[in-house]
C-alpha positions as CSV (number, residue, x, y, z in Angstrom):
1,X,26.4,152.3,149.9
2,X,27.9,151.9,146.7
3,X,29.0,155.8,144.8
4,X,27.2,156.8,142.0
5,X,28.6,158.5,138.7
6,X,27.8,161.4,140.1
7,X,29.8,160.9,143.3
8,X,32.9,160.3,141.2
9,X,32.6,163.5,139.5
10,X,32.3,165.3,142.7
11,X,35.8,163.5,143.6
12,X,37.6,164.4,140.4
13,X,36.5,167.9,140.6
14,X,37.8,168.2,144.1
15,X,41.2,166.6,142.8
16,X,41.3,168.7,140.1
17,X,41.1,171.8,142.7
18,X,43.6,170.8,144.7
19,X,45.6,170.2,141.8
20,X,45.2,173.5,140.6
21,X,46.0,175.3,144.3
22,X,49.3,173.3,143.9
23,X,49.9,174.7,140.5
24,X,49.5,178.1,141.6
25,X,51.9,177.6,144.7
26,X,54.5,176.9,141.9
27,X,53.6,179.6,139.8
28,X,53.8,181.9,142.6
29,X,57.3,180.3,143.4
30,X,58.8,180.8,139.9
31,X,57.8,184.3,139.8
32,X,59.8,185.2,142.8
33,X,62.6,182.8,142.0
34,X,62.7,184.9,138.7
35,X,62.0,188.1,140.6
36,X,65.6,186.8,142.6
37,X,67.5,185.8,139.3
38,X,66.8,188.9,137.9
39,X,68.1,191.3,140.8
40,X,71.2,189.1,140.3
41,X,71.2,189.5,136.8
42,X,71.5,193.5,137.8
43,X,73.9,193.0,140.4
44,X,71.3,194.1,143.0
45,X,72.1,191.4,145.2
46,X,73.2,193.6,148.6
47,X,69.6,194.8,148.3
48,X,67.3,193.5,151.1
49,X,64.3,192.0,148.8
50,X,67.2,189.8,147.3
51,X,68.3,188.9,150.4
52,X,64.8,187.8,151.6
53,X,64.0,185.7,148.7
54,X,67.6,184.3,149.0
55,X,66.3,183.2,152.9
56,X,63.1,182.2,151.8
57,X,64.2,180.4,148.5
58,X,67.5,178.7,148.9
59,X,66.9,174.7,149.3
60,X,65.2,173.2,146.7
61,X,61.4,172.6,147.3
62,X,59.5,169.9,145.3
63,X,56.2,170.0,144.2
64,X,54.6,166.6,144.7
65,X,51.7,165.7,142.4
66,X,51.7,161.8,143.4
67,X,48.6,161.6,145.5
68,X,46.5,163.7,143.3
69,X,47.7,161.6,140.5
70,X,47.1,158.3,142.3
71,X,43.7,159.7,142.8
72,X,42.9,160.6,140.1
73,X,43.8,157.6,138.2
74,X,41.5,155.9,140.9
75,X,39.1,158.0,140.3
76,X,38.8,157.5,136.0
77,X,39.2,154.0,136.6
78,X,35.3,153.9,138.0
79,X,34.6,156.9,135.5
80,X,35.3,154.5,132.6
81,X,32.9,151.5,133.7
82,X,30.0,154.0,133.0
83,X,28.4,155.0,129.6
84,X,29.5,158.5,128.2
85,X,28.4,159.9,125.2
């Protein structure tokens, strides 16, 4: 069975939700890695909260939009064959 318009909607809200889920894990990162630069900044660095975001924050992490992306792309390519107003 071929998906209807409405179908496709469905999909590009639930990529747009996991999008946003992704966005917040990186918001939530780049508060603490603030949180971290500024404890430095005071030379608070001995202190135990520094030290645990230093554990926890050390290596480099990526956050990877490429599937949502590719999914959505896939996704407004069907979008656009219908009639919108």
């Amino acid at each position: 069975m071929s998906k209807t318009k409405q179908d496709y909607l469905n999909d590009l809200v639930l990529i747009a939700f996991r999008m946003d889920e992704k966005a917040n894990r990186q918001h939530e990162r780049t508060k603490k890695i603030q949180r971290m630069a500024s404890l430095a900044k005071q030379g608070l660095k001995d202190t135990e909260d520094f030290k645990r975001l230093d554990m926890e924050y050390r290596h480099p992490t990526v956050t990877d939009f490429g599937n949502e992306m590719s999914d959505l792309q896939r996704v407004v390519k069907q979008l656009k064959r219908y009639k919108w107003e």
